[in-house]
C-alpha positions in Angstrom: -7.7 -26.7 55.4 -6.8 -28.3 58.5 -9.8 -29.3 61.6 -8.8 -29.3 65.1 -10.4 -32.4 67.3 -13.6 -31.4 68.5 -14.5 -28.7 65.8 -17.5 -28.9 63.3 -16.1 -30.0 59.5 -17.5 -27.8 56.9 -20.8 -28.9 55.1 -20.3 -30.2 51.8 -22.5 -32.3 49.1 -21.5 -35.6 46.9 -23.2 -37.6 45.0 -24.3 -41.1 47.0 -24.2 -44.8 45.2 -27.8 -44.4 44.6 -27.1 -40.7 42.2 -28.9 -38.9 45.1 -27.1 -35.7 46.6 -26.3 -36.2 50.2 -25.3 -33.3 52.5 -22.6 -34.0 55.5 -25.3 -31.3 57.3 -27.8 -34.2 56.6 -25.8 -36.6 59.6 -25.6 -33.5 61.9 -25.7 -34.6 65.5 -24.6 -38.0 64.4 -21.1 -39.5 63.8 -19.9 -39.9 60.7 -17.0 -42.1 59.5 -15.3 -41.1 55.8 -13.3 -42.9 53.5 -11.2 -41.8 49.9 -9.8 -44.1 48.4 -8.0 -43.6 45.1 -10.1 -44.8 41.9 -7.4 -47.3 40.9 -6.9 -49.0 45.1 -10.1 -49.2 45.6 -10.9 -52.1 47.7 -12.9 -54.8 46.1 
């Protein structure tokens, strides 16, 4: 899947920090910044 500038990302669901489900649709209208990091670089 590839996302030209300017168009809406799919809406997807993960688990947050706090074991709550949090919806990308939830930030609508908002910007959102996200981050993967691979389990064994993440930054401490």
């Amino acid at each position: 899947m590839s996302l030209q500038i300017g168009q809406q990302a799919p809406d997807f669901n993960l688990p947050s920090h706090l074991d709550r489900e949090v919806r990308l649709s939830d930030y609508r209208g908002r910007n959102v910044v996200l981050a993967f990091f691979p389990l064994a670089f993440t930054p401490t």
